[in-house]
C-alpha positions as CSV (number, residue, x, y, z in Angstrom):
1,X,3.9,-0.4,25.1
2,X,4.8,0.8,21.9
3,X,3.3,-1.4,19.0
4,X,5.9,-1.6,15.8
5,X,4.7,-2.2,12.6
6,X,6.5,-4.4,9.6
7,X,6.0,-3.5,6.3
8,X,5.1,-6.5,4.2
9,X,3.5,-5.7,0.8
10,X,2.1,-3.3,-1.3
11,X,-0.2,-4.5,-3.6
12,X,-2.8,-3.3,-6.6
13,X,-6.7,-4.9,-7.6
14,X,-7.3,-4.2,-11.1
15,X,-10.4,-1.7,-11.1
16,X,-10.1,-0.9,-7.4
17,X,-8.7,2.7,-6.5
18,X,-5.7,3.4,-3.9
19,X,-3.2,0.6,-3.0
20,X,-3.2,-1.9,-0.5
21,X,-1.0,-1.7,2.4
22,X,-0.1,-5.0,4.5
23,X,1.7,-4.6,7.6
24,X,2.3,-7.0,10.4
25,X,2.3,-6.4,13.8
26,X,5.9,-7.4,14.9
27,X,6.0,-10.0,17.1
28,X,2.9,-11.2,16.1
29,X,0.8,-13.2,13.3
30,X,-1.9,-10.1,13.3
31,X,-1.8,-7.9,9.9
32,X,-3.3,-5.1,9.0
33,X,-4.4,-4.1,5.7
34,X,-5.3,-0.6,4.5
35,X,-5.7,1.3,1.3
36,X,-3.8,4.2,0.8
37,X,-2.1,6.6,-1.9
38,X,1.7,6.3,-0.3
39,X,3.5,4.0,3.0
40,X,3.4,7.0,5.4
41,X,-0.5,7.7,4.7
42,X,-0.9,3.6,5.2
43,X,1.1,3.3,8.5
44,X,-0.6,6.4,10.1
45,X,-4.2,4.3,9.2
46,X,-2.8,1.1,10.2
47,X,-1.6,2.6,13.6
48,X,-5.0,4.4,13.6
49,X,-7.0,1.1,13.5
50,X,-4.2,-0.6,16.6
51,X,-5.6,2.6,18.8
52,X,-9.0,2.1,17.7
53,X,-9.4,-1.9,19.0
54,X,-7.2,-1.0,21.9
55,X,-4.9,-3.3,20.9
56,X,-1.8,-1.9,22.2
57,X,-3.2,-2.6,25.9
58,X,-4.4,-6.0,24.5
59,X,-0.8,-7.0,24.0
60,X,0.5,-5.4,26.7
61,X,-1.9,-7.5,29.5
62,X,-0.3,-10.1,26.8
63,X,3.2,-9.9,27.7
64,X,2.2,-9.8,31.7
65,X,1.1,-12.7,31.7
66,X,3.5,-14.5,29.9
C-alpha cells in the first residue's frame, strides 16, 4: 500500500533553526511534523518516520478490515 502525503504548512519558531514541515497522511487525521531546510528534504523524513512505525502495514490491515 502506497502511503501519500499532503502537504499542509510550512511554518517558522522565532529562535528555533530549520523549518517545520506538516504533512497529513491522506485519507487520514494522522500528521506528521518534521524540521527541515526545503519540502523535498521534509517529505523524504516524513516518509522516513511512516516506514519507521510500520505504519503503511498499519493502514493497510486497516483498509482489510473495513
Amino acid at each position: 500500500m502506497k502511503i501519500e502525503l499532503e502537504f499542509v504548512e510550512a511554518y517558522k519558531y522565532e529562535g528555533v533553526p530549520g523549518i517545520r514541515y506538516r504533512f497529513r497522511v491522506k485519507g487520514t487525521k494522522i500528521y506528521i511534523n518534521v524540521t527541515a531546510t526545503n519540502i523535498e528534504e521534509a517529505s523524504r523524513k516524513a516518509e522516513q518516520i511512516i516506514k519507521n512505525l510500520e505504519l503503511d502495514k498499519y493502514l493497510q490491515e486497516i483498509s482489510k478490515q473495513v
